[in-house]
C-alpha positions as CSV (number, residue, x, y, z in Angstrom):
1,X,-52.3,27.5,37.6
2,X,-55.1,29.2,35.8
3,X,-58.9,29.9,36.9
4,X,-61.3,32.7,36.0
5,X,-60.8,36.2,36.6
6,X,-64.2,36.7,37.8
7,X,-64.3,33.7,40.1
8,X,-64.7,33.8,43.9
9,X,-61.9,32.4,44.5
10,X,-59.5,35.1,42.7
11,X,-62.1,37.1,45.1
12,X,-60.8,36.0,48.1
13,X,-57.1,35.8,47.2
14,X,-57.2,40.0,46.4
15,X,-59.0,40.1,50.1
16,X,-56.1,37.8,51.2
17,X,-53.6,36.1,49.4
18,X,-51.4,34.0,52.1
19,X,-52.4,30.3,50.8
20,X,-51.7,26.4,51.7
21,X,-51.5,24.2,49.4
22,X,-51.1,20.2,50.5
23,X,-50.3,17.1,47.6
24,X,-50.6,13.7,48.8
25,X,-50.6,10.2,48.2
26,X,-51.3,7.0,49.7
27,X,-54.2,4.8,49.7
28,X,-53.8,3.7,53.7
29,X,-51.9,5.2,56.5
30,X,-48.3,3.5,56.1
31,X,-48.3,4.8,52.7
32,X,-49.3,8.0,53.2
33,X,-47.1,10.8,51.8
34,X,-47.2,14.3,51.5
35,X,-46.2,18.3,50.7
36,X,-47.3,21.0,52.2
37,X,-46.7,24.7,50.8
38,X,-47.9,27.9,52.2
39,X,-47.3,31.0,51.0
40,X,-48.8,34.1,49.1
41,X,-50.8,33.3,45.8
42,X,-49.8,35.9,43.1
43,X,-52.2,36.9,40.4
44,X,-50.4,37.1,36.7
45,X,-52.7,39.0,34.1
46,X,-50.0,38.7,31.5
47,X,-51.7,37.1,28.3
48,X,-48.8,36.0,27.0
49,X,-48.0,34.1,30.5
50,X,-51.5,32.8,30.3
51,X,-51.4,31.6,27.0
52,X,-47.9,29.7,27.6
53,X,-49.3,27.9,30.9
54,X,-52.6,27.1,28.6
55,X,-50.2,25.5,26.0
56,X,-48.0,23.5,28.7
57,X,-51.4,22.0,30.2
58,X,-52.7,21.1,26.5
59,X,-49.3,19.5,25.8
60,X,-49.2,17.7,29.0
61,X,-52.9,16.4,29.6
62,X,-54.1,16.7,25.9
63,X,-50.9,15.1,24.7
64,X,-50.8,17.3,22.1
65,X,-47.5,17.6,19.8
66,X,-46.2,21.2,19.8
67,X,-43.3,21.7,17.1
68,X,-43.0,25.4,17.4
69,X,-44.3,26.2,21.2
70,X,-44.0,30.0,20.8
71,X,-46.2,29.9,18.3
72,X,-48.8,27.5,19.9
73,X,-48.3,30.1,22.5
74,X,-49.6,32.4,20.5
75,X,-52.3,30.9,18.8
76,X,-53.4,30.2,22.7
77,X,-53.8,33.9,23.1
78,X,-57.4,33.7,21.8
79,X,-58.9,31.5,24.7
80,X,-57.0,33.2,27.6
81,X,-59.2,36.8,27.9
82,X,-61.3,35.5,30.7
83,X,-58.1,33.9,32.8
84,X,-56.1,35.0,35.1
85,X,-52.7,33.3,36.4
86,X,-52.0,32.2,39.9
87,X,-48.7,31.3,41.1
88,X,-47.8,30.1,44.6
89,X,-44.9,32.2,46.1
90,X,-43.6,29.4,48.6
91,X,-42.1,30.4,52.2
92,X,-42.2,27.1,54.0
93,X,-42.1,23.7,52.7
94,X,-43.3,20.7,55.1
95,X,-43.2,17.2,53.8
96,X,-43.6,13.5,55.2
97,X,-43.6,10.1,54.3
98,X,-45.0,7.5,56.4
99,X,-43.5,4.7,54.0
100,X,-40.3,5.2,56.0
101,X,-42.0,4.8,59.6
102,X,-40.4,1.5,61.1
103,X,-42.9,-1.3,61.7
């Protein structure tokens, strides 16, 4: 993940890194599904990380067509001054599914 370096949040995370994180679907109860990680959040200045997480997100969400990714890595490098990376380092994993609940 990326935000900005400034931001509160990357604030709070040097004051305390230990994070939760929770994905879910389902649009009712019986189909409600979910993850749940927690763990530390650690903060990557690397620009070249930065760049290549900025490039993956493009290719993925923009759809954009990347021939050569090290060098749309590169060419990323000029956006990324203001970012800093956050990656989850995961300790427990908790997960349900209420699909498989018997009626």
């Amino acid at each position: 993940m990326l935000t900005y370096a400034t931001s509160q949040k990357v604030a709070n995370l040097r004051r305390d890194p230990r994070v939760v994180c929770l994905a879910e679907d389902g649009d009712d109860y019986s189909k409600l599904r979910a993850v749940q990680l927690t763990g530390t959040m650690e903060l990557i200045t690397d620009p070249l990380w930065i760049a290549d997480v900025v490039m993956r997100l493009r290719m993925k969400y923009e759809r954009i067509p990347v021939d050569d990714p090290a060098a749309a890595t590169r060419a990323a490098l000029d956006g990324v001054a203001k970012q800093i990376g956050l990656r989850v380092r995961v300790d427990r994993v908790v997960s349900w599914d209420h699909r498989k609940l018997r009626r």
